[in-house]
N, C-alpha and C positions, 0 to 999 in steps of 0.2 A: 762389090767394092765401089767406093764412088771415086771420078777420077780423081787423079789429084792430092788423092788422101793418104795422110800419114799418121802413123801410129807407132807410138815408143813402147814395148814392151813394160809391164809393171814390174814381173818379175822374169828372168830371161827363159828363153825360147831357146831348144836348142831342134837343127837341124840337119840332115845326113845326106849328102849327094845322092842323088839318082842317077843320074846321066851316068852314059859311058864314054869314054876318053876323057872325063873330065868336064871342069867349067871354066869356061875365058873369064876374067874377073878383071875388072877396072875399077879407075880412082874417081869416079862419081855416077849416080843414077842413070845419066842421060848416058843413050847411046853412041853418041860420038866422042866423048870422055874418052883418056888415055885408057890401051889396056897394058897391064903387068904382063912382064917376059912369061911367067909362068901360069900355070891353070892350078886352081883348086881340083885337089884327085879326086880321084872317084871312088873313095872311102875315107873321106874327108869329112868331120863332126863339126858344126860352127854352132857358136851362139848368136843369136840375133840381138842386132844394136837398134835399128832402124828396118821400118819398110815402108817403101814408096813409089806408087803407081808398078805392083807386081817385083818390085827390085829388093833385094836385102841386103842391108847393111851388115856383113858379119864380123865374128873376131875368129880366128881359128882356134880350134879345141884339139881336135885330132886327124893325122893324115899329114899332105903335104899341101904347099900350095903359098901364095902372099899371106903375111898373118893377119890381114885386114882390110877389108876394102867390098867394090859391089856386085852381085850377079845376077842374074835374070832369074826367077822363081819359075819360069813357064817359057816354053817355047813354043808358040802356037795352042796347042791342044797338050804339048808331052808334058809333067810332071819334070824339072832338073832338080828339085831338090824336096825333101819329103820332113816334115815336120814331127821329130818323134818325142818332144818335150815339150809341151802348151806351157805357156804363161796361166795364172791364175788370174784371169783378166779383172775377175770382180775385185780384186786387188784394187785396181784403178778406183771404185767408188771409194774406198779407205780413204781416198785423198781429198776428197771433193767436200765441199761446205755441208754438212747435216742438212736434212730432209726434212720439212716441217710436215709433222703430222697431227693433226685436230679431232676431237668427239664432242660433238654440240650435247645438250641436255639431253633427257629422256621426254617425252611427251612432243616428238618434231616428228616430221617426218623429212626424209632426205631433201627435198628441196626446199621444205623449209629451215630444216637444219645447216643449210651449207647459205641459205640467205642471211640467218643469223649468223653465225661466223665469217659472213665475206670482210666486214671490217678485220676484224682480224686475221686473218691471211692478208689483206691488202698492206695491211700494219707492218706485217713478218718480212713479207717483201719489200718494204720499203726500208728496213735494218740492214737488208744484205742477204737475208735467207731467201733468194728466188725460185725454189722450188718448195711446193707443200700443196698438201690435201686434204681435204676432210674424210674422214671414215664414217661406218652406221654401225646402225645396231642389229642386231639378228636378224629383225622381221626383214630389212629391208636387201638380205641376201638369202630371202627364204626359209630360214633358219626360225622353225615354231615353234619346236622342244620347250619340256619347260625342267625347270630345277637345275642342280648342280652339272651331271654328269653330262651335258652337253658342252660345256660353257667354253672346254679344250678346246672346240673342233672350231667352234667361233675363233679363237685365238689362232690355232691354224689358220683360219680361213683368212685375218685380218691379216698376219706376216705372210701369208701369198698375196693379199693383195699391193701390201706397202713395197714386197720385190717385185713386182710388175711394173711399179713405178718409179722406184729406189736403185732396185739392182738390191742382190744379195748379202751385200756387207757394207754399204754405204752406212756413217753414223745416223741416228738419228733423234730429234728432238720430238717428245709427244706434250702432248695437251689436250687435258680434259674437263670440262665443263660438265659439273653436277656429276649428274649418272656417268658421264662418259669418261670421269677417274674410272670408274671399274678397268673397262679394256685399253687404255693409258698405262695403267700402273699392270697389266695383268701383260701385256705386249714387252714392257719393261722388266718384268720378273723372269720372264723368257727368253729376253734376249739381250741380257746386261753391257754385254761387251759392246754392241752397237749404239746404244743408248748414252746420251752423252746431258740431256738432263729430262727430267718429266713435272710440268705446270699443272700444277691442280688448283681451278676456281670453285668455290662454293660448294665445295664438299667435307662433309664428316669425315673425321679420315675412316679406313679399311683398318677392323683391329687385328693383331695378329693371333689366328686361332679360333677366331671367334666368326660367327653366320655376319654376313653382311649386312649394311642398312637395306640392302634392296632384296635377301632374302626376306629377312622381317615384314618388310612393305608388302610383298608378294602374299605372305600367308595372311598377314591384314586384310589385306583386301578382300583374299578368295571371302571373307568370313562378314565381306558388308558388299552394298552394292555399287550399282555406276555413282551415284549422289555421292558417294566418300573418295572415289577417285578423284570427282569433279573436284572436292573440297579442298581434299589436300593441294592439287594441283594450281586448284587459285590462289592457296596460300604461298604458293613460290612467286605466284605475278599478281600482286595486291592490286595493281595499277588496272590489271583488268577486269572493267566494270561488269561485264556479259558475264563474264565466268563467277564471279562474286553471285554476282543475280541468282544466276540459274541454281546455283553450287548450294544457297543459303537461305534464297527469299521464296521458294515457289514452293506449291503443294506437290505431292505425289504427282498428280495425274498432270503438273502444270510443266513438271519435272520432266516429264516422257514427252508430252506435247511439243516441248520445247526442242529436245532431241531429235524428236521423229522430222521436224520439220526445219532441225537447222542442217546442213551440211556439215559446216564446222564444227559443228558440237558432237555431232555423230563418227565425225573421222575424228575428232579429237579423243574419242571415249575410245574408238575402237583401237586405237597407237598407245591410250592409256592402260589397255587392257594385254596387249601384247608385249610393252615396255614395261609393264611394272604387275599384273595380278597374275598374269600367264605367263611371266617371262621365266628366261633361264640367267642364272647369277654365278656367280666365282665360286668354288669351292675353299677353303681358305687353308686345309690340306695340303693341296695340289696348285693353285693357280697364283697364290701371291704368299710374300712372304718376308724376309730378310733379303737386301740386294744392296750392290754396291754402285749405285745411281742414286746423283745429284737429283731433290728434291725440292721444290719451292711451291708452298700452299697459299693462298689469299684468301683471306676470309673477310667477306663484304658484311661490315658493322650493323648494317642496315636489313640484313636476312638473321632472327631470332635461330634457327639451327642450323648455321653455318659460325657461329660465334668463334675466336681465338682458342677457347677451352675444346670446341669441336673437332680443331682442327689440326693442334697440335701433334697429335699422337699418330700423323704421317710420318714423323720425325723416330717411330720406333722400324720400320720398316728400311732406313737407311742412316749411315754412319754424314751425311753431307745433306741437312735439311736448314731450309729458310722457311718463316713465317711471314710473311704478309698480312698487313690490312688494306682496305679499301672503302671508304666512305659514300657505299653504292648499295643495292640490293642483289639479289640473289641473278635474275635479270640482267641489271642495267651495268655488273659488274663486269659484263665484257666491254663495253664500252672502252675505246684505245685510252682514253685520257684520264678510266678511270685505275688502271693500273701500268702506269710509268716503269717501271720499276720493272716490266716485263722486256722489253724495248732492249734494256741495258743485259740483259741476262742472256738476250738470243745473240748479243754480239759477240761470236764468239771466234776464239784466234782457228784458223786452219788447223788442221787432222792429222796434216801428213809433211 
């Protein structure tokens, strides 16, 4: 315990004397505080109001004794009173402002993924949401499986880690960029009741019932090579010239040359190949579906399959959906100024 520290119960505490003859109870924490004529017995029930620096504040419940007031928890090393009803402490996050939580595109890797989204978490916290995290994707929790029937244990894996950082029942706000709707919206299926709304940029929506856009991609691929990874992928970032180049303008052997001898092109193919041709994806069965979470999509005007038609059909997965546009591409649509409209939506009134 640190000194000095105080903590109010979320939900009450109750506690049972230990001691024998009793406990001396007085009318404030400090030891030199009045003490009451009388002792709390020594079969004597309290619930706990307060504690502070080892002292508890109680109310009587059962037994005899004052019906309220303070005693000492500890007397050196001995146990005076023994706690036989815990407070459900994670209670306490219920009350606290939402938790932002973030999934950058597919084709990043975690440190590039959480450079891309520094703007926005800096953004989030600049609204009033001061906590929030970035999440990854399988490869980057060792997670290599590919297909559906993994896809669970990843979502496991993702709500152990946002409670490590959250607490257990804190509400929370997700957001997801491109690929990273998938475990946004798959986190949100799973645990509605903490979910208070979930942001999806530049993506298709997820239909209901049906194989996902990033299963389909996956069986694509296995069935062409690195050169159509590369293609597709520069078709999300028009802007980059290298990836255009390489992706469209070179021969076969100019095509590997290129690879063998860039770094980045080589980790980029190997994250394209784990993220998206070898990956594992949602089941649509089991991992998403109908839920009662507010839902708001933005489709950037400027990315040809992320269009309004693409993406309205998030709006069948939930009874409280908003469409957005943004006059941005696929890319540049994280950009803090190029969706306002998000700013206003994470303001949101307290929990509890």
């Amino acid at each position: 315990k640190i000194p000095g520290a105080r903590r109010k119960a979320a939900m009450s505490q109750v506690w049972q004397v230990a001691a024998q003859g009793g406990l001396v109870v007085r009318e404030a924490p400090e030891l030199q505080s009045k003490e009451f004529d009388t002792k709390l017995s020594s079969d004597a029930f309290v619930e706990e109001l307060e504690v502070t620096n080892e002292c508890l504040h109680y109310q009587l419940l059962a037994g005899s004794g004052p019906e309220c007031g303070w005693v000492n928890l500890k007397l050196d090393d001995q146990e005076l009173l023994r706690c036989i009803i815990k407070a459900r402490q994670e209670s306490l996050d219920e009350c606290r402002p939402p938790f932002f939580c973030a999934w950058y595109s597919g084709g990043f890797s975690p440190k590039d993924g959480e450079k891309l989204l520094a703007p926005l978490i800096e953004a989030v916290r600049d609204v009033g949401l001061k906590d929030a995290a970035i999440f990854h994707f399988p490869d980057a929790y060792g997670m290599t499986d590919e297909g559906r029937e993994p896809w669970a244990s990843y979502i496991d894996l993702l709500i152990e880690e946002i409670d490590k950082i959250a607490g257990s029942s804190r509400p929370l706000i997700l957001f997801g960029h491109s690929r990273g709707a998938a475990p946004a919206t798959c986190v949100a299926y799973r645990q509605p009741e903490r979910v208070r709304k979930v942001y999806i940029a530049a993506c298709g929506a997820m239909q209901l019932g049906e194989a996902t856009g990033w299963e389909l991609l996956s069986h694509s691929f296995k069935q062409g090579g690195d050169r159509e990874l590369l293609k597709w992928f520069s078709s999300l970032q028009p802007q980059n010239i290298l990836l255009h180049r390489t992706a469209h303008e070179t021969s076969d052997a100019e095509f590997e040359e290129q690879v063998q001898s860039s770094k980045f092109l080589s980790d980029m193919l190997q994250l394209m190949r784990c993220q998206y041709r070898d990956a594992m994806y949602p089941d649509p069965a089991r991992d998403f579906g109908e839920m009662e979470v507010s839902i708001m999509a933005f489709s950037p005007l400027l990315d040809p399959s992320c269009q309004p038609e693409h993406c309205k059909d998030w709006g069948r997965l939930t009874n409280d959906f908003q469409l957005q546009t943004v006059n941005a591409g696929h890319m540049d649509c994280l950009q803090v100024q190029a969706v306002p409209i998000l700013w206003d939506g994470v303001k949101l009134e307290p929990h509890c």
